[in-house]
Every structure is written in C-alpha cells, then in structure tokens.
N, C-alpha and C positions, 0 to 999 in steps of 0.2 A: 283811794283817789284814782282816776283814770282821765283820760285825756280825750275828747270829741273834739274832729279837725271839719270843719262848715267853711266854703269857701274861704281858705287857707288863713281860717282863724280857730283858734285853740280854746275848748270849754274847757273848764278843770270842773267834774262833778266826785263829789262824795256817793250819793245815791241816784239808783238807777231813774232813768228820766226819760218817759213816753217820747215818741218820736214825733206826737202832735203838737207836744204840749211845745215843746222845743224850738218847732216850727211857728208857733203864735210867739213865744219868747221873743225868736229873732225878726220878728214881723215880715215871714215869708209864707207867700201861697201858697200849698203846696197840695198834689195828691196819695202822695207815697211819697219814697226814698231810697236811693241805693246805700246800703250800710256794706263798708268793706266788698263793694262788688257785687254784694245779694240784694235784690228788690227785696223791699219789706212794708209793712203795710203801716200806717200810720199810728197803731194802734202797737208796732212793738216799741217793745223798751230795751233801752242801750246801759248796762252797766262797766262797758268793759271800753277799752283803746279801738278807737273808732273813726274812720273818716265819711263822712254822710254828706250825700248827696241830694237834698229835696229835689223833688219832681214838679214839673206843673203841665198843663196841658198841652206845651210844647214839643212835649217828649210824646214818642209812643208806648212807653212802656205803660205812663200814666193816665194817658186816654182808654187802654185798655183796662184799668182798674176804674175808670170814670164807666163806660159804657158797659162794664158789668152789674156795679152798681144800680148803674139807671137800669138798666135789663130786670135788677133782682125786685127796685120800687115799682115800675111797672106790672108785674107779676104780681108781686105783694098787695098792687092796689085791684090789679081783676081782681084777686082770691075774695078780697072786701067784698067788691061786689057785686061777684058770681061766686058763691063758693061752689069747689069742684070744676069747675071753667078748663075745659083743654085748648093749651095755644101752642101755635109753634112760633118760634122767631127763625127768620131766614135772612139770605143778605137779600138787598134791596136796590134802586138804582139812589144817587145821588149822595154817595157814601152812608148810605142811613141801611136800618135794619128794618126787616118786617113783619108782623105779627099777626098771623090768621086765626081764628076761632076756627076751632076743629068742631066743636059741639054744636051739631044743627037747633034751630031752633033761637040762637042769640044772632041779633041783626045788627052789623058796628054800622051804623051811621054818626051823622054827626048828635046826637041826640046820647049814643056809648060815648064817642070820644069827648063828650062834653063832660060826662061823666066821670071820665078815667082821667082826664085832666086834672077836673077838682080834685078827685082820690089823692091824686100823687101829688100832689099842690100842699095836703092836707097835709100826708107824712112826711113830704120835704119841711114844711114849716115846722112839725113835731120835731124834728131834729134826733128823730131816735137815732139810739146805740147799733150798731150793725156789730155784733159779735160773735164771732170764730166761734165753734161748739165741735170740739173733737170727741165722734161716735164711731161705734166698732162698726163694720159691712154688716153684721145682722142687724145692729141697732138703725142703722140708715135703712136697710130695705124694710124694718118694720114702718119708720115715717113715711116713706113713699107707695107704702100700699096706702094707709095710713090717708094719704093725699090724692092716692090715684093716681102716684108718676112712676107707670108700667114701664115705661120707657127707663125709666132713670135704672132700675133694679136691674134691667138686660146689661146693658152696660155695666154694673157695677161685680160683673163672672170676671172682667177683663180688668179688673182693678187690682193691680200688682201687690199694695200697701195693705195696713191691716185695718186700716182707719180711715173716715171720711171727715174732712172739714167741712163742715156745714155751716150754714150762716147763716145767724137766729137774730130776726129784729121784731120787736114786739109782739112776742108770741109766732110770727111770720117765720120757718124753716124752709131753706134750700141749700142746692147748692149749683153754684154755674161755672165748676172748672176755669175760677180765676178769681186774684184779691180782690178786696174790695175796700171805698169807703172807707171812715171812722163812722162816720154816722149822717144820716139820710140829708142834711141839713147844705150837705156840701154839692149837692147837685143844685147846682143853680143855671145853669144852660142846657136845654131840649125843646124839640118842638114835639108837635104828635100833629099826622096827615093823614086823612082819609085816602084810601090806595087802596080800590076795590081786587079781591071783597076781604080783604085788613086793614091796617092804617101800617102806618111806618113811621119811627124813632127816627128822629134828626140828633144828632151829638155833633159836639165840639172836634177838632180833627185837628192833628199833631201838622199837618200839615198846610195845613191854615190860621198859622198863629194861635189856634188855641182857641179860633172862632168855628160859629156853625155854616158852614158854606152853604152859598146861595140853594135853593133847590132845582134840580135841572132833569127837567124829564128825559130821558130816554128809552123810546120807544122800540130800536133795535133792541139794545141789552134788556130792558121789560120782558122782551120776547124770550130771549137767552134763557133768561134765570128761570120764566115760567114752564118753558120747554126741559131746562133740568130740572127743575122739579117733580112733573110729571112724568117724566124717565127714571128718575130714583124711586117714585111711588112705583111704578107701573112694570118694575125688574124687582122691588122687593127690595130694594138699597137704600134707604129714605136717610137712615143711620148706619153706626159703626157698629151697632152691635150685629144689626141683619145683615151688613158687609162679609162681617166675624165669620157669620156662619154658614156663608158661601165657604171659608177656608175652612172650618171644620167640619159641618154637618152633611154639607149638598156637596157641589164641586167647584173645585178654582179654576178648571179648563172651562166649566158654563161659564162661570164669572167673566174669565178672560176673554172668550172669543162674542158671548152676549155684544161685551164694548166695541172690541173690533170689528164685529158685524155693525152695529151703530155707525164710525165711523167711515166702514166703504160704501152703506147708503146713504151718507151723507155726501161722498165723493163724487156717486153715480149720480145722486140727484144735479151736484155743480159740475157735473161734465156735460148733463144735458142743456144745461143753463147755458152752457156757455158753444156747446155746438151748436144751439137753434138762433144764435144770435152770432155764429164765427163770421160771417160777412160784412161785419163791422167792429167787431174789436179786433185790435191790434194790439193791445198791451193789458195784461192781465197781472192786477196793483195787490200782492198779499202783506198785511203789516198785523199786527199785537203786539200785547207785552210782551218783555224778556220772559224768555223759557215756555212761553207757546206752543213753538215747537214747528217756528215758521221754516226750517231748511226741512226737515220730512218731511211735510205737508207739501210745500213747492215742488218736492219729487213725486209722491205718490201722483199730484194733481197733472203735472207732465205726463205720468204713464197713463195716469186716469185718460186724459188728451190723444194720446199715442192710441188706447184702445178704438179710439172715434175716426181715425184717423189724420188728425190731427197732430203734429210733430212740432213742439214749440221749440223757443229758445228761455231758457234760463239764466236770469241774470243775477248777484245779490248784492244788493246798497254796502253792505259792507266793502267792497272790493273799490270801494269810492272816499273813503276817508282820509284826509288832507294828514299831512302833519301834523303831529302835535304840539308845535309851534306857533301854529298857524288856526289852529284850533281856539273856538272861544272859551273865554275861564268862568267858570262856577260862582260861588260866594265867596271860594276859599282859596281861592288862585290858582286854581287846577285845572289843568283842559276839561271842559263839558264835552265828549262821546256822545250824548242821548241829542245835544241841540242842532237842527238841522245846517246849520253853519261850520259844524265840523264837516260834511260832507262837500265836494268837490261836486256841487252842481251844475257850472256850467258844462266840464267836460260828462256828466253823466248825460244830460239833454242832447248835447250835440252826439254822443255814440248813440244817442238812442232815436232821434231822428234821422242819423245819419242811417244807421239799421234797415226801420224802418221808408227811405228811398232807394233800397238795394245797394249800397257803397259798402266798401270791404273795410270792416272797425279793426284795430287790436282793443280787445278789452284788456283793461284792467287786474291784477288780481293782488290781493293786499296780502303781503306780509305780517303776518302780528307780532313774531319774533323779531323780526328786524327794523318793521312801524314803517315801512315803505310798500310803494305798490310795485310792482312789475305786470308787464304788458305779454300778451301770448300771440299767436300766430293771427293771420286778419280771420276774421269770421262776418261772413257773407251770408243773410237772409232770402228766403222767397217773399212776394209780395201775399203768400197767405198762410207765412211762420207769425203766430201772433208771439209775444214778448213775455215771458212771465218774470216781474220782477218781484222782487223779497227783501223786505227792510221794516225796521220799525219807522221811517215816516214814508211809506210808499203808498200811503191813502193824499197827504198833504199835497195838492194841488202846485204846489212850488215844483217839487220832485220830478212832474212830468208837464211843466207849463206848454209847451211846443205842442202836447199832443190832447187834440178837440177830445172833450169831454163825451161825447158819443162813440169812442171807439177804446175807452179803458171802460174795463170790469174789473172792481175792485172789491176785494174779499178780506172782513177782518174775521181774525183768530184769536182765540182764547182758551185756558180751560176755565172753564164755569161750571164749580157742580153747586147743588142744591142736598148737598150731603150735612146731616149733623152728627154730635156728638149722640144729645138726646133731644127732645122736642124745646128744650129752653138754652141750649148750646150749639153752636154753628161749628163748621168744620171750615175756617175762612180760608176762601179761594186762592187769595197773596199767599198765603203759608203754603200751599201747592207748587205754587210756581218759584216759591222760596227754596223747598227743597229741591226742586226738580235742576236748579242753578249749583247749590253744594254741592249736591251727588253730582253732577255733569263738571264741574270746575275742579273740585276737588280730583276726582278719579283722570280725567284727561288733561284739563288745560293745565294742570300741576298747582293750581290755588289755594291757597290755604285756607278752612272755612270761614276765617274769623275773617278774611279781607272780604272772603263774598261776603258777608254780613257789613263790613265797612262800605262798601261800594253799596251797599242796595238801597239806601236811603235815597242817592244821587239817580238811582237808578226809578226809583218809583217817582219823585219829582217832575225826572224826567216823561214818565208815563202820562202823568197829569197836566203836563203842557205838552206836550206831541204827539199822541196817540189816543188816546181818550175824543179827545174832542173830537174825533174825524170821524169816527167807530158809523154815528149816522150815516154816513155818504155811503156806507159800504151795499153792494149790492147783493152779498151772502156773509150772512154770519157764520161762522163754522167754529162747532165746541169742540176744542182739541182735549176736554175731560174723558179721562180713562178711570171710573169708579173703582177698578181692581189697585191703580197706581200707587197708591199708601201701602197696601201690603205689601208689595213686591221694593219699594224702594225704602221701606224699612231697615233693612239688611242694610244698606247702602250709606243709606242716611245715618245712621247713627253713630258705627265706628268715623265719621266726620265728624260729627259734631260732638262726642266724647273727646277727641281730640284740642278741643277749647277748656283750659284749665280754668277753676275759680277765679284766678288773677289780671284773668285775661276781661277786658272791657267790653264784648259781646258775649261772655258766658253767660246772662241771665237770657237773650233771646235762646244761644242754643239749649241754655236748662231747660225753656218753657217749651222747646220743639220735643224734647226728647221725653219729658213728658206725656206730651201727648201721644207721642208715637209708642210707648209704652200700652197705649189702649188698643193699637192696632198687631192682629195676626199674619202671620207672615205668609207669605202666597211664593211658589217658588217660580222666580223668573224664566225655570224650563216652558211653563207655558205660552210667553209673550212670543207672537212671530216676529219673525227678524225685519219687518218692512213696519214692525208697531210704530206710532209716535214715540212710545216710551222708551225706545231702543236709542233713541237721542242722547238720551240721557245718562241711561246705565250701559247700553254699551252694546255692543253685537247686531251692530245697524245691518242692513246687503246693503245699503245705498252709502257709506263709509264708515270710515274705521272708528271715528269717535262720533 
C-alpha cells in the first residue's frame, strides 16, 4: 500500500498506477507532472509515496513538453511526405517557431502547408502512442545515419550518458532533447503560417493562459533573427557541435575575437548613425531585456561617441525607482520593479529637460541596499552633450514625453542567436539571458539561484508588456549575442545551479539547464577582453567591478 497526495488529497493504491491514467481518474487536464519535485512524463508510473502535481498549459515546464511534441508530429508528418526531407526549426517572431526546408527543389507554399496540415491532423486524430525507446549512442547513431540526421550524430561525441532516449511513434524515431506527450492525440492547439521561405508553428504559451497569442508581425526582430542566422551559417556556428570545435579542433581566441570583432562593427556602424544626424538628437533611448547587457553597451557606445568627438552624458532609469511602498503590486501583492509606475517619472523629465536647457540637475543615484535614492553634485550640460539614457522602458514614449520625437535616437538590445542543438532542436535565446542573470546575481549581487529562478517569471511578464512592444520604434537593433558565451559561462553557471537541491521548487528548470550545458565545451574566459559584453556578467569588466 502507498499513499499519492493530488491537490492535498490522499490516493491509497495497492498497484502501481500510470500517471495518465490517474489524471483522466481525477478528471484533470493535464500535460505532465511534477512527481516528488521531478517533472515526469505522463506515461510514468507511481508505485511508491508520492505528491503529484499535474501540469497544464499554464505552466512552462508543460508547454515545453507540448511544443516538443508538436515539433516531433510535425517532423514525423514531412518524413510522410518527403521522405529524407532536411528541415531545420528555428525561433521565429510572435513566440512561434520556424521551419525551413533545407533540400532544394521542395517549394513550401500553401499547396505543402495544405498538406502538412492534413498530415498532422491525420496523426493527431490517430492518437498514436509516443513511446520512450532507450538505445545505446552506437545504436542511435546507426538510426540517424539510418535517417540522414548528420547533424544529430556530431552532437551525439558531447553526449555524457551511455544511452539515448528516443521517441518512437508508429514506426516514426527521433529524438528532440525534451519529454514528450503520451500520445499524438493530446495536441489539440497549433496553427501553421506561411513565412517565406518556411512556415512557422504557432503553440499555446504559458503565458497566455494556455492560449495561442494573437499573431504579430515583426519586422525589426524578423530582421534580427535572420541576420543571426546567416552570421551562424556564414562563421560555421549554425550548432553546438560546430561551436564544440572551435574549443577543440580550430581556436577559442578565433571564436572569441570573430564575435567581438562583430560586435565593434556593429558599434562603429551606430556611431556613424548617430554622428551624421548629431545636430538633432539630443537624447539617445537604449532599452532590452533583462541581461542584454544594456550598462556595457551604454559604455562602449559613450566611447564609441568620444571617438567622434562627441562627449555624451550618461544616465540610468534605474537610479529613478520610487519606493517600494509606493511602487505598484503584481498579482501577488508584491511591488512590480518591471512596470513603468515603479519609476519616478515626473522628477526624471524634469532632470532631463532641465539638462537639456543648460540648468545645473543633481541627479539621482539609487541605493539597492538601502532601496533609497541619493543625489550627487549639480551636473551641467553643453547645448551639443546629447543624453544617453539606459533602462528597460527607455524606448516608451511616457519615459521621455517633454522631448519632440525628432531629437531621440533610440536603440533596442538583445542577444538573439540562431544557434541549435541540432537541425530539429533550438538553443532558445531566454535560456541565454537566463543564465547570463544566475552567473551575474549569483556571483556579485550575492543571490541565490533558486530566487533568480523565482523572480524571472515576473520578470519575463514584465518583458511582454514593457519592452517587446516598443522593440519597433527602435532606430538600431543591436545583437548583444556572443556565439562563444555558453562555453565560457559554463564554468560559471553550473557550480549555481548545482547548488539547487532536489527539494528545492526550481530544481527541475536548473536540472533542464545543466543538462544542456553538459552538451557544451568549455572555452577559457582568459580570452574575453575586459571591455567584452560578457564581462557584465562573469566579472573583470575595465568599465566596473561587477
């Protein structure tokens, strides 16, 4: 006899009992489950003292087991009908994924996606079994020659374990580095969009109730993702394994300095932008997501400025945040930081008009130990110091209402790569800037991993109603992606996130990071120069201490 605890009700079983079956029993949704702490796939079975947690679309852990799935039907319906068909999946604009035919000669119109519709229409109805098949690394690289997935076999040098789970549904084998499914039957929300020259996957989004958000073009980030793409083809980086062997085979100083070279023609190009046009900006707007890596950037782009002659002033939204008192609350009663209402906007306008008409400001500068601000000495403009501010809402038009829209140049940041695991697995870009927050919080701001994990839900939320939308207006994109960054913050990242015991309520994201960071080789940080972006992070910045 053993004891299952379901929303703090008590199963008494005799014999062990599917984890599906369980969930149709207690007439709950579900896509997975957390069992004792461990994500588990629908398909396990529980004979022992257990507290379970079904998952449903709401969660992210189970939208990632949704959009694998759908990843694995889609794949499984080309093979139907192309067999040997090379595709890659990539991320996409509008939280959706994207799938190009690599094999010349196949043309996706809508006349394919009519077809790959039915396909996967067919097998979702079929309701086949999606079953786990543990094979040895030689027995897997014979299926993927087997298949023609080259790719998958480069990858599979760097595979630590002695075995691959593969996941076999009606004769159909793969496998895409993550659960899946019980069986095909359970995808019941996707769309498929022509998005030359692929189409793109729409899923359900933890973030959206569990619905498929509207679809919403964008045309900057369009640009982004296709510009890192053809920067990962076009250095040889496309994956992890060709990354791998910059660290073993070629060199990790090419590797390194390749990106960094990247990055200062990217500078020089927005220093020119912005000098052939200095006789009418006055304030220069940089904003992104958390761990962007918008305080180096607002430095380099200052010296960038200084080379031109050009001598700005720098300013950061941060040094403007009200009380936490005074601050507005979340869902959960908790000051919201990310909504623009936490900031002290009128007195940020009036310094900053005031600046701008030559009057001598004390700015501001915020405390985060103490959660107050103090003021510095007055600081005094020329009438041709333009303004660099830095914030995540420094694109939103509220931030800088006073000043005419003709005289700000605004720059949003990101890293966006176009990196995968292999051609049917992505290397998604949020888990980038995920670590790049652990390694930086943990190591300096003294934070425990498992709170940056607690905080970053609120924290992407926030992204999606304050920074996202504005991304348009901006006048330069700029990738703050460094392709060498995973090997070098490997080291970093891990003694973090090892430090999250099974017990703990975010050990399943940090098991799924460390995982993956098992696939990457280590690159040693002696070659990052000290002015890198990536010096934000890990540490040994020239432009400050953390």
């Amino acid at each position: 006899m053993f004891k299952i605890t379901v929303n703090n009700n008590i199963i008494e079983r005799e014999d062990k009992v599917l984890l599906e079956d369980l969930a149709k029993e207690l007439g709950i949704k579900a896509y997975c489950a957390k069992v004792n702490n461990r994500l588990r796939e629908l398909t396990y079975y529980v004979n022992y003292n257990a507290t379970v947690e079904f998952l449903d679309l709401t969660n992210y852990d189970a939208v990632r087991v949704y959009e694998t799935s759908l990843n694995y039907v889609m794949l499984m319906a080309l093979e139907r009908l192309y067999p040997g068909l090379r595709v890659r999946i990539s991320q996409c604009v509008s939280r959706s994924v994207c799938c190009n035919v690599l094999d010349k000669g196949v043309r996706v119109d809508s006349k394919f996606l009519k077809a790959l519709q039915e396909e996967m229409d067919k097998i979702i109805k079929a309701n086949y079994p999606i079953r786990r098949k543990n094979v040895t690394k030689e027995e897997a690289k014979e299926i993927y020659k087997k298949e023609g997935y080259f790719d998958k076999i480069e990858v599979l040098k760097y595979r630590e374990e002695d075995t691959v789970h593969m996941s076999e549904c009606d004769g159909y084998i793969n496998y895409l580095y993550g659960y899946q499914l019980p069986s095909t039957g359970y995808i019941d929300k996707y769309k498929l969009r022509l998005y030359h020259p692929g189409f793109l996957i729409q899923f359900p989004r933890a973030e959206c109730g569990g619905e498929i958000p509207e679809f919403e073009e964008s045309l900057s980030f369009a640009k982004m993702l296709k510009d890192a793409r053809d920067w990962s083809e076009m250095i040889g980086c496309a994956n992890i394994a060709s990354i791998n062997n910059y660290a073993t085979e070629i060199s990790m100083n090419d590797l390194v300095n390749i990106c960094e070279t990247k990055h200062n023609n990217m500078l020089a190009e927005l220093g020119d932008k912005i000098k052939n046009d200095i006789n009418n900006i006055r304030v220069i707007c940089i904003a992104g997501p958390s761990s962007s890596g918008k305080t180096t950037f607002s430095n380099r782009l200052r010296l960038e400025l200084m080379s031109r002659g050009i001598i700005p002033l720098k300013i950061s939204m941060d040094d403007y945040y009200l009380d936490a008192s005074l601050c507005p609350v979340d869902e959960n009663g908790k000051p919201d930081f990310e909504h623009i209402e936490s900031l002290d906007l009128e007195l940020f306008n009036d310094n900053l008009i005031n600046l701008i008409e030559g009057e001598e400001v004390n700015l501001p500068t915020y405390d985060f130990e103490k959660h107050e601000r103090v003021f510095g000495k007055p600081t005094k403009i020329s009438s041709t110091t333009p303004i660099i501010i830095e914030g995540i809402h420094a694109l939103n038009e509220r931030v800088t209402k006073l000043i005419p829209k003709n005289q700000k140049f605004k720059i949003y940041i990101s890293p966006t790569s176009q990196i995968n695991i292999d051609d049917h697995s992505i290397v998604n870009a949020t888990d980038i800037r995920l670590l790049r927050r652990i390694v930086r919080d943990f190591r300096y701001r003294n934070t425990d991993p498992s709170r940056t994990f607690e905080m970053w839900p609120s924290v992407r939320n926030g992204e999606f109603k304050w920074i996202y939308p504005f991304q348009e207006e901006a006048d330069y994109i700029y990738n703050t992606e460094l392709t060498y960054e995973l090997g070098v913050m490997k080291k970093y990242a891990l003694p973090a996130l090892k430090k999250i015991d099974n017990n703990d309520p975010n050990y399943i994201q940090a098991n799924r990071l460390i995982k993956f960071l098992k696939y990457i080789r280590d690159i040693d940080d002696k070659y990052v120069p000290c002015n890198s972006l990536l010096r934000e992070f890990i540490g040994g910045s020239c432009f400050y201490d953390v």
